[in-house]
Residue frames as a rotation matrix with the C-alpha (Angstrom) as fourth column:
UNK 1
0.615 -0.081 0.784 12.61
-0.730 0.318 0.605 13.96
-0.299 -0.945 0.137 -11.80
UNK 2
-0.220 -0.693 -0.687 15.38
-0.826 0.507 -0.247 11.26
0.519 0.512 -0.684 -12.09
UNK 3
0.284 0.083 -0.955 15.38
-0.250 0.968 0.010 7.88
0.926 0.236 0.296 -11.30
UNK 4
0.411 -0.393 0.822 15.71
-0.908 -0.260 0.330 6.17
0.084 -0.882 -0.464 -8.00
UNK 5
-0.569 -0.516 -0.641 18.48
-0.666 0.746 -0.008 3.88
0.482 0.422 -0.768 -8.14
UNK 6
-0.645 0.202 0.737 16.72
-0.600 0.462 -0.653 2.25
-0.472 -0.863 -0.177 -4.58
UNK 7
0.542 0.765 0.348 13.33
-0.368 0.588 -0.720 1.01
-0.756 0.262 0.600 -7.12
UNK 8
-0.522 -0.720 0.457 14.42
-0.191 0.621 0.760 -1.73
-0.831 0.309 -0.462 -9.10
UNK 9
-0.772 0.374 0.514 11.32
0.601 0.694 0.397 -2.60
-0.208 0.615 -0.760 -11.48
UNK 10
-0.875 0.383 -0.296 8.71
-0.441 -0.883 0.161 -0.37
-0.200 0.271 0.942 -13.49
UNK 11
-0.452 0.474 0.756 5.26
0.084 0.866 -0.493 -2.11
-0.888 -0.160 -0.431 -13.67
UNK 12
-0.685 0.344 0.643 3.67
0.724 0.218 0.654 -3.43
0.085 0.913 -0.399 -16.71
UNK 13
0.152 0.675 0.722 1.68
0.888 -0.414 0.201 -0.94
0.435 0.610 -0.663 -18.00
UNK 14
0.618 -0.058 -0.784 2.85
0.472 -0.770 0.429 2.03
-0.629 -0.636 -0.448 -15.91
UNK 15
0.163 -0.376 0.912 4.12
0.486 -0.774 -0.406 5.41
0.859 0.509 0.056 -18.35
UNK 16
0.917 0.294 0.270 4.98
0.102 -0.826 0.554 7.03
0.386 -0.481 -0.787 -14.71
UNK 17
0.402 -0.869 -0.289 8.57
0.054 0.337 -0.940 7.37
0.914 0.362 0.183 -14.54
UNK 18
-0.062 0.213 0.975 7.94
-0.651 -0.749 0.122 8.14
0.756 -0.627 0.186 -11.16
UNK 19
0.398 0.370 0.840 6.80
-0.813 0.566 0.136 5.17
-0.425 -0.737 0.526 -9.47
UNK 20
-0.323 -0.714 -0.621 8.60
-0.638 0.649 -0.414 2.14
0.699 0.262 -0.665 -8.78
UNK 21
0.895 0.345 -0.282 8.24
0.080 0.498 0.863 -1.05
0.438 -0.795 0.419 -6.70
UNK 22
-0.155 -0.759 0.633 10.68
-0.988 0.111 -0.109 -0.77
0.012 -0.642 -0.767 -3.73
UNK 23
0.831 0.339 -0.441 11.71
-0.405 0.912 -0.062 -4.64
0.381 0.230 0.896 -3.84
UNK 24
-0.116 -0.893 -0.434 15.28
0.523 0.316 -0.791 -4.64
0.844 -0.319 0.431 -2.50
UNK 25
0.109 -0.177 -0.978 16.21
0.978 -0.155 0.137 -3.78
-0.176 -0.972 0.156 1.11
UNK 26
-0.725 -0.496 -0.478 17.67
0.554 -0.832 0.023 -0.72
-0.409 -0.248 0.878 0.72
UNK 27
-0.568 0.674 0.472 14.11
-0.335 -0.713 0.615 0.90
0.752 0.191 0.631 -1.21
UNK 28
0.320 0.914 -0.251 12.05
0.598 0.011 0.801 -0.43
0.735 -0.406 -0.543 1.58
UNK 29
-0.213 -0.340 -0.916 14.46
0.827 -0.562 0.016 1.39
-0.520 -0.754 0.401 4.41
UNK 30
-0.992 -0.052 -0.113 13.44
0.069 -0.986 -0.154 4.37
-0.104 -0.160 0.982 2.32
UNK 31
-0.514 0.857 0.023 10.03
0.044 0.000 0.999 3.79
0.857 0.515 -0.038 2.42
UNK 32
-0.520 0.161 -0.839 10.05
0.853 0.154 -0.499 3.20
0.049 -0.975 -0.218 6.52
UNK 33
-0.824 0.120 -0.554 9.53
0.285 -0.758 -0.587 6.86
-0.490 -0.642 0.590 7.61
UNK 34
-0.609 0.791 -0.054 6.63
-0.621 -0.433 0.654 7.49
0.494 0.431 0.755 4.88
UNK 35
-0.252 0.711 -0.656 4.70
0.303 0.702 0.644 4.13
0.919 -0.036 -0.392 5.87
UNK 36
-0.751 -0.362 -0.552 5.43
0.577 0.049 -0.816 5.33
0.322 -0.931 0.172 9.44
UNK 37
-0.936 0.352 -0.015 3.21
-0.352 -0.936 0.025 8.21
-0.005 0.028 1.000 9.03
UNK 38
0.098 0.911 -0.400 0.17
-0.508 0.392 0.767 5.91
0.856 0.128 0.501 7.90
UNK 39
0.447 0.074 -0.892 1.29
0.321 0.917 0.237 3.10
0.835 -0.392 0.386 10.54
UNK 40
0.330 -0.293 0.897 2.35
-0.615 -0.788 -0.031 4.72
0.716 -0.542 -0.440 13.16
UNK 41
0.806 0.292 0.515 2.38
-0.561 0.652 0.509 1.22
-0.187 -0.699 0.690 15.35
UNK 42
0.706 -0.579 -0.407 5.10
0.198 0.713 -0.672 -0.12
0.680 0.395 0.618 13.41
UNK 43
0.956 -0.210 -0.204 8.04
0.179 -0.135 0.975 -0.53
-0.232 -0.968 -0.091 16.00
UNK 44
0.175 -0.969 -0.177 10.88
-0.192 -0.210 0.959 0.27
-0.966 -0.134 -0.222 13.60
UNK 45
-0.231 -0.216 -0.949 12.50
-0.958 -0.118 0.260 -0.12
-0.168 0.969 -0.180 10.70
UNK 46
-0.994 -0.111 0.007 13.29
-0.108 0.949 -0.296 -4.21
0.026 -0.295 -0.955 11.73
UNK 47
-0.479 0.816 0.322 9.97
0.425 0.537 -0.729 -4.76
-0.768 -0.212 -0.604 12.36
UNK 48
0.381 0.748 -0.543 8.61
-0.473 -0.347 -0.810 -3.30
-0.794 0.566 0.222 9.30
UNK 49
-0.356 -0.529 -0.770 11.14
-0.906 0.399 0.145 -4.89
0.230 0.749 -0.621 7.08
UNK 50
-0.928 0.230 0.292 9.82
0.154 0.953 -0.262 -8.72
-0.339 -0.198 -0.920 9.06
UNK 51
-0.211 0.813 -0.543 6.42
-0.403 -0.578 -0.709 -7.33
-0.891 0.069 0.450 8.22
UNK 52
0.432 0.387 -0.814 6.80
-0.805 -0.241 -0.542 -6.97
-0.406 0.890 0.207 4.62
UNK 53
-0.917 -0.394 -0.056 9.27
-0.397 0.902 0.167 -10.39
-0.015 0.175 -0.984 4.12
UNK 54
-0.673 0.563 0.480 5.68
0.008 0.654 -0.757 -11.91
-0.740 -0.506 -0.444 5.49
UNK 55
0.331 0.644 -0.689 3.16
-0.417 -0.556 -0.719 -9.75
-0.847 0.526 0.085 3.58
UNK 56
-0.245 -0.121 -0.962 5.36
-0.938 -0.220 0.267 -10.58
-0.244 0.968 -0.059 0.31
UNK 57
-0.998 -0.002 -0.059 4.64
-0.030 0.880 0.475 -14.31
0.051 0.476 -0.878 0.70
UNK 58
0.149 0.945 0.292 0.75
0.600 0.148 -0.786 -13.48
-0.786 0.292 -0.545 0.06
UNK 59
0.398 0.466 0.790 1.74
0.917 -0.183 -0.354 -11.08
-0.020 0.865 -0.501 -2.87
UNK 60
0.631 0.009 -0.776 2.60
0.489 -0.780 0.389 -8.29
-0.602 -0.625 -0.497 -1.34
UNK 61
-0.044 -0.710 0.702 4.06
0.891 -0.346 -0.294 -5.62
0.452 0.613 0.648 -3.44
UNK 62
0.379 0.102 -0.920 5.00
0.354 -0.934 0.043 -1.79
-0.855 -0.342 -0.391 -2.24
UNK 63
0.067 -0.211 0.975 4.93
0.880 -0.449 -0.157 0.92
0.471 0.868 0.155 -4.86
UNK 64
-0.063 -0.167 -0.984 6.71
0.740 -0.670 0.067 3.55
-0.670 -0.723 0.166 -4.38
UNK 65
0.515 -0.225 0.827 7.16
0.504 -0.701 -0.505 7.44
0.694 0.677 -0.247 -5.90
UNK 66
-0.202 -0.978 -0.044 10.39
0.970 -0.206 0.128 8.51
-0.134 -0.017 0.991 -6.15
UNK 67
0.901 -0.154 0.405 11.46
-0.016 -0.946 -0.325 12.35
0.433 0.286 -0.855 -6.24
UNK 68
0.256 -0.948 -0.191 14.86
-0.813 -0.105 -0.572 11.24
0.523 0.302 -0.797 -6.80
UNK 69
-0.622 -0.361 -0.695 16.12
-0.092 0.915 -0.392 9.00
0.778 -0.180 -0.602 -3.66
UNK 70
-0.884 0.363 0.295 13.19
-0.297 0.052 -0.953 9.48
-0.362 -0.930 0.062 -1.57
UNK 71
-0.446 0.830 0.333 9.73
0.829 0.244 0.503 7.99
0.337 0.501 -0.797 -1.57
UNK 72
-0.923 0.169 0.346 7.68
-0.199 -0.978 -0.055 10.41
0.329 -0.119 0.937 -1.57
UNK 73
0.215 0.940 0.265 4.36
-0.970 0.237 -0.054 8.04
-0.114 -0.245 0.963 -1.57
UNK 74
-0.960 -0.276 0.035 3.57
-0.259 0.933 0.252 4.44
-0.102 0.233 -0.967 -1.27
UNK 75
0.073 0.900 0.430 1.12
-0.996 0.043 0.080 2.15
0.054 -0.434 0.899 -2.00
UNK 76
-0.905 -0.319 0.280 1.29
-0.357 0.929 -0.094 -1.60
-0.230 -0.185 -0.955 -0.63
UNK 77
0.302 0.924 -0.236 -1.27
-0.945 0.256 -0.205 -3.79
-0.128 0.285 0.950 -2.23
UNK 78
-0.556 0.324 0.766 -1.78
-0.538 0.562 -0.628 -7.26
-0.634 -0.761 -0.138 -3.17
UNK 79
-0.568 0.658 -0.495 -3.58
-0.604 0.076 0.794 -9.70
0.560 0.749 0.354 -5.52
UNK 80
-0.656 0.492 0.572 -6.60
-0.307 0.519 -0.798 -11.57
-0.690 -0.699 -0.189 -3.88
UNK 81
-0.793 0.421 -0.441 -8.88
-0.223 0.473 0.852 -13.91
0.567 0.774 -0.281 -5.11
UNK 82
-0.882 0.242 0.405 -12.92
-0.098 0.745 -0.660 -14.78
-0.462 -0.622 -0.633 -3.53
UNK 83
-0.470 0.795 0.383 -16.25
0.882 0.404 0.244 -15.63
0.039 0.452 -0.891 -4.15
UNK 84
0.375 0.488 -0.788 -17.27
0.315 -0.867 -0.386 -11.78
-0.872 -0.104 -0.479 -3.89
UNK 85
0.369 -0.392 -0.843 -15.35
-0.613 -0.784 0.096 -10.10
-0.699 0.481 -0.530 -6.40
UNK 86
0.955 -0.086 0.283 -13.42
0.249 0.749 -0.615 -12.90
-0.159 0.658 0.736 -7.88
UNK 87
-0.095 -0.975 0.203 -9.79
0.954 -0.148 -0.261 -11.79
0.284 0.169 0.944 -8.95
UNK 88
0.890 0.380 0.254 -9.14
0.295 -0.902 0.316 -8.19
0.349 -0.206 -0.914 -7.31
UNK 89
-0.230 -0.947 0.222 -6.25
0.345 -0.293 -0.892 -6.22
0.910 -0.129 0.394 -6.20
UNK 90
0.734 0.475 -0.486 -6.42
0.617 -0.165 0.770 -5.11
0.285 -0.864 -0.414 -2.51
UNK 91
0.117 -0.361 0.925 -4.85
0.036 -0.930 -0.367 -2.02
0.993 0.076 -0.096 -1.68
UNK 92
0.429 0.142 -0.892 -3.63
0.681 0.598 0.423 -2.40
0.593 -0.789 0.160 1.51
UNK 93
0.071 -0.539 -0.839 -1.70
0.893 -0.340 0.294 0.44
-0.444 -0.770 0.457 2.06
UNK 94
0.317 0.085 0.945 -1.93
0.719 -0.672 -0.180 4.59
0.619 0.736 -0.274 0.81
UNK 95
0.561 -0.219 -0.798 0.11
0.696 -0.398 0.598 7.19
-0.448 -0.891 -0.071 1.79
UNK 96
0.388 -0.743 0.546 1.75
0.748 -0.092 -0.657 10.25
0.538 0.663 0.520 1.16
UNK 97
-0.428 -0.267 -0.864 4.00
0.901 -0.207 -0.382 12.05
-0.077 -0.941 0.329 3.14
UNK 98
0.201 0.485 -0.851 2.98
0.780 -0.605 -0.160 15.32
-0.593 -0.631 -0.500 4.86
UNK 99
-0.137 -0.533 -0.835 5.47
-0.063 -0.836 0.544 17.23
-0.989 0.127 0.081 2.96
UNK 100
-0.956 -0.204 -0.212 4.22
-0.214 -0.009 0.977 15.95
-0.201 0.979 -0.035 -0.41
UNK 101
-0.392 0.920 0.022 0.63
0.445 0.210 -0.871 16.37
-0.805 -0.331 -0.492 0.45
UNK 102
0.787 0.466 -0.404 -1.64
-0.061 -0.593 -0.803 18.24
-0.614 0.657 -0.438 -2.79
UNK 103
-0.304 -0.347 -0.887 0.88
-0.891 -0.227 0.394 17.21
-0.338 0.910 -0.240 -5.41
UNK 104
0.340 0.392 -0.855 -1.24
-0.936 0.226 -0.269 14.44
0.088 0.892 0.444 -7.07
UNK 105
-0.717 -0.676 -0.172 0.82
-0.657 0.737 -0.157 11.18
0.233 0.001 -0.973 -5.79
UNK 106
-0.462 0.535 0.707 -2.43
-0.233 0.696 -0.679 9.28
-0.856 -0.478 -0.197 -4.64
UNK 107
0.759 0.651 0.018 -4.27
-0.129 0.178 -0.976 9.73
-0.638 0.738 0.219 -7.31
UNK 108
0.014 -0.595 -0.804 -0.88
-0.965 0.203 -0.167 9.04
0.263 0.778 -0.571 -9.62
UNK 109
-0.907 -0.323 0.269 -0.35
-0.384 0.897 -0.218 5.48
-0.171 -0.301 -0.938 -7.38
UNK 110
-0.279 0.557 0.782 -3.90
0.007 0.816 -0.579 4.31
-0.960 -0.155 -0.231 -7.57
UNK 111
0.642 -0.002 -0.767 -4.32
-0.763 0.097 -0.639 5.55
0.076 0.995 0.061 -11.81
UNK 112
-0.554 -0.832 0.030 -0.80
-0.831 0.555 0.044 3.05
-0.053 0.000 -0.999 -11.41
UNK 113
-0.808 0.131 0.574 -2.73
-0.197 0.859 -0.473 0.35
-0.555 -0.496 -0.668 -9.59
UNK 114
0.332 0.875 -0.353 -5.32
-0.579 -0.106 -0.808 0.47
-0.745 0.473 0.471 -11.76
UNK 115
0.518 -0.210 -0.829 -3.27
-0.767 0.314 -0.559 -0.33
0.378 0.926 0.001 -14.89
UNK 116
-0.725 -0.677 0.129 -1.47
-0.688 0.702 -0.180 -3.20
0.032 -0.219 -0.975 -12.62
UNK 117
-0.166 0.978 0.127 -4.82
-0.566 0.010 -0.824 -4.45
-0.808 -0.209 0.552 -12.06
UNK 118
0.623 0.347 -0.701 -5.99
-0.745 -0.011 -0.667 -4.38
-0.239 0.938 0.251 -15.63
UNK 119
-0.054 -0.764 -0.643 -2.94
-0.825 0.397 -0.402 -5.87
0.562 0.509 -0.652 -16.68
UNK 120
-0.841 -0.531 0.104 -3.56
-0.540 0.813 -0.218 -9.13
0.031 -0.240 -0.970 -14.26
UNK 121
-0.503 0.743 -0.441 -6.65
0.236 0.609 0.757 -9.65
0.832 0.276 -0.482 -15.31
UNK 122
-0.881 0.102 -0.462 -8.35
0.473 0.182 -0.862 -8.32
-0.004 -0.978 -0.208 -12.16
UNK 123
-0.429 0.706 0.564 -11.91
0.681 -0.158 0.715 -7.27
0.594 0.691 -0.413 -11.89
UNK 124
0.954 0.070 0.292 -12.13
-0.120 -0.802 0.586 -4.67
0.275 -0.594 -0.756 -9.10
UNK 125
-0.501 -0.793 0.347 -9.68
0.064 -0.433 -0.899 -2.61
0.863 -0.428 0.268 -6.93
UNK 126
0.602 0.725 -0.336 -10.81
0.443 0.047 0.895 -2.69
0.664 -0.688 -0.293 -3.33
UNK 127
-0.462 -0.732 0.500 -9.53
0.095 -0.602 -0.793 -0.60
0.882 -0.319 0.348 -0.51
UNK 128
0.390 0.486 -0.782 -10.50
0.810 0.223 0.543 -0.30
0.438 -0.845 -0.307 2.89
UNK 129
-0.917 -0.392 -0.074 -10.69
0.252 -0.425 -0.869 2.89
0.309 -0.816 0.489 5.76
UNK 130
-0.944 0.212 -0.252 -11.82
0.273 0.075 -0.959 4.61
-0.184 -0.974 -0.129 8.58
UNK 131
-0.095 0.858 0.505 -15.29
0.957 -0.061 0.283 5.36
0.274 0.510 -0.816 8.88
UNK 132
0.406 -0.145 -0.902 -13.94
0.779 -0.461 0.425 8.22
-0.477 -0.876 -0.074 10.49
UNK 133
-0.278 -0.848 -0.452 -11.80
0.391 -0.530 0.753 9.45
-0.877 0.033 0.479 7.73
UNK 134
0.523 0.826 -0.208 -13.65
0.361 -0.436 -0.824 11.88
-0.772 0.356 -0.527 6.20
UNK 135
0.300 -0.428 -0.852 -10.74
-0.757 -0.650 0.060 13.55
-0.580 0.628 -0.519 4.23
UNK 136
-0.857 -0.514 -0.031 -9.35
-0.393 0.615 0.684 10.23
-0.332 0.598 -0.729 2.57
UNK 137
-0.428 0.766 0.479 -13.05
0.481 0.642 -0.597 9.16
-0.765 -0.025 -0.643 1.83
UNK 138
0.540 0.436 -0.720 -13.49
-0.395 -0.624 -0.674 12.50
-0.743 0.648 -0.165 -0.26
UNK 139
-0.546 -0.787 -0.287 -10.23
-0.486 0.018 0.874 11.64
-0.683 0.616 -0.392 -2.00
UNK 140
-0.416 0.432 0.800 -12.07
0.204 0.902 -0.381 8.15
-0.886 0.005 -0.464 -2.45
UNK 141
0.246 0.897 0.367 -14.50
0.669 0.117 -0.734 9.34
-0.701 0.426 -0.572 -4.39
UNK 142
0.551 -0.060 -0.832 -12.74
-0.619 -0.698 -0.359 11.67
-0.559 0.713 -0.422 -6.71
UNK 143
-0.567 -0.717 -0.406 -10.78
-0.805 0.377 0.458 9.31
-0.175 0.586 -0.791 -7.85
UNK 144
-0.307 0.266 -0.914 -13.62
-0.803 0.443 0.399 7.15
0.510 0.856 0.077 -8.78
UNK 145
-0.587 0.078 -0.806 -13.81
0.416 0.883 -0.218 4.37
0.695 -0.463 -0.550 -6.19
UNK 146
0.029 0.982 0.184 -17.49
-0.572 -0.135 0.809 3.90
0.820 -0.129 0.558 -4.56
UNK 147
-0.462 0.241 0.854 -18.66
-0.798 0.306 -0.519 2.84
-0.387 -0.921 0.051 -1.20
UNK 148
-0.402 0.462 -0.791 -19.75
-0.582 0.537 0.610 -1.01
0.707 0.706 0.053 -1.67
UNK 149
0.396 0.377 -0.837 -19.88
0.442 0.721 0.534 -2.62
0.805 -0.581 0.118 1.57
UNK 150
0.393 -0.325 0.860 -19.29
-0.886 -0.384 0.260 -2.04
0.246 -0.864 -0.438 5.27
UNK 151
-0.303 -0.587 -0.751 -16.60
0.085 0.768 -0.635 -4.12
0.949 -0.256 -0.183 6.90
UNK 152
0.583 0.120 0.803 -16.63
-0.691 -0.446 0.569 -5.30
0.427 -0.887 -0.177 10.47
UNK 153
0.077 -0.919 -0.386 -14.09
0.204 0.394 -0.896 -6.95
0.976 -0.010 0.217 12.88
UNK 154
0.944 0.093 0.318 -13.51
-0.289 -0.235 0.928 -7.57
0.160 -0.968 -0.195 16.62
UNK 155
-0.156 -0.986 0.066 -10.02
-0.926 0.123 -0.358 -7.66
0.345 -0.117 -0.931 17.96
UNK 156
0.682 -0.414 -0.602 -8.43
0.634 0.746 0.205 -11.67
0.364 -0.522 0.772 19.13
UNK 157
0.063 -0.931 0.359 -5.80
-0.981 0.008 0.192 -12.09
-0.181 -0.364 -0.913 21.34
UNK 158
-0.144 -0.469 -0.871 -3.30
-0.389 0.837 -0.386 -15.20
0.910 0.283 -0.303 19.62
UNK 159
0.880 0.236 -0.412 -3.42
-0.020 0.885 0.465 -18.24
0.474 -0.402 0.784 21.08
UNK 160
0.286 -0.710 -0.643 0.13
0.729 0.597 -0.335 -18.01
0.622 -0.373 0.689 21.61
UNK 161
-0.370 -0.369 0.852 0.02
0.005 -0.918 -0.396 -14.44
0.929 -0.143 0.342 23.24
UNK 162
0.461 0.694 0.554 -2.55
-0.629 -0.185 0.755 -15.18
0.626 -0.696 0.351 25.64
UNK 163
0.841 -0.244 -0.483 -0.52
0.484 0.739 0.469 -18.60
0.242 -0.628 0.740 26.98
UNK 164
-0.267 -0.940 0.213 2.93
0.510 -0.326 -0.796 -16.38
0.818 -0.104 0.566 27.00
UNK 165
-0.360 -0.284 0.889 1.32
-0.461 -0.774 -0.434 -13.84
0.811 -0.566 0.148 29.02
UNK 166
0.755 0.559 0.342 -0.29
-0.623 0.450 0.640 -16.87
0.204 -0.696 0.688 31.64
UNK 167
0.319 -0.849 -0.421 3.55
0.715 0.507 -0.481 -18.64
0.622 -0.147 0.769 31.76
């Protein structure tokens, strides 16, 4: 496979010539139409590019894999710090397209995210889905990562949505 000019930056510790962080405009616009697939809500490119500007001022990174100038997979993650885990990486995003389903890119991005991890000193990887999604839950577990807790969450409506839609 050859380089993609679009990823600018190989991560420490990472022997996959494959995966890159998409860090300049032009590698996230090729990353839209994969993420699109996981996120389906996103309302465009624009609004996924304002997205990730936001996302990067908590950390945010997207790794991508290249197969040449396309991504082929991403994963968007994160460093986080709390009184549960202490230093951790949070995986916020996993995905590979449809058409590059059963060739090994998840499990190549999170072996990645692992060694990005390691390499910042981080004592767990954490990840979050559906309780629904049985098929990404097997993955889950072949690739090592255990059930530890159950999240839960009730939708808000912003303060400033609720007063827009009462104006």
């Amino acid at each position: 496979m050859q380089q993609n000019p679009h990823a600018v930056e190989q991560p420490a510790g990472i022997n996959d010539a494959a995966l890159r962080h998409a860090d300049t405009q032009e590698s996230l616009r090729a990353c839209y139409a994969v993420m699109r697939q996981l996120r389906p809500h996103l309302q465009g490119e624009d609004d996924f590019l304002e997205r990730i500007a936001r996302q990067q001022a908590q950390s945010y990174r997207l790794l991508a894999a290249w197969d040449g100038d396309q991504a082929v997979a991403l994963a968007g993650y994160r460093f986080q710090e709390n009184l549960v885990y202490g230093k951790f990486l949070y995986v916020d995003d996993l995905v590979t397209a449809e058409t590059a389903r059963g060739s090994r890119w998840g499990a190549r991005l999170l072996d990645a995210l692992t060694a990005v991890a390691e390499q910042a000193g981080c004592v767990r990887l954490v990840l979050d889905t559906g309780l629904a999604n049985a098929l990404a839950q097997r993955f889950y577990f072949r690739q090592g990562l255990l059930t530890g807790s159950m999240r839960f969450g009730k939708p808000i409506t912003p303060a400033l949505a609720s007063a827009a839609a009462t104006a």
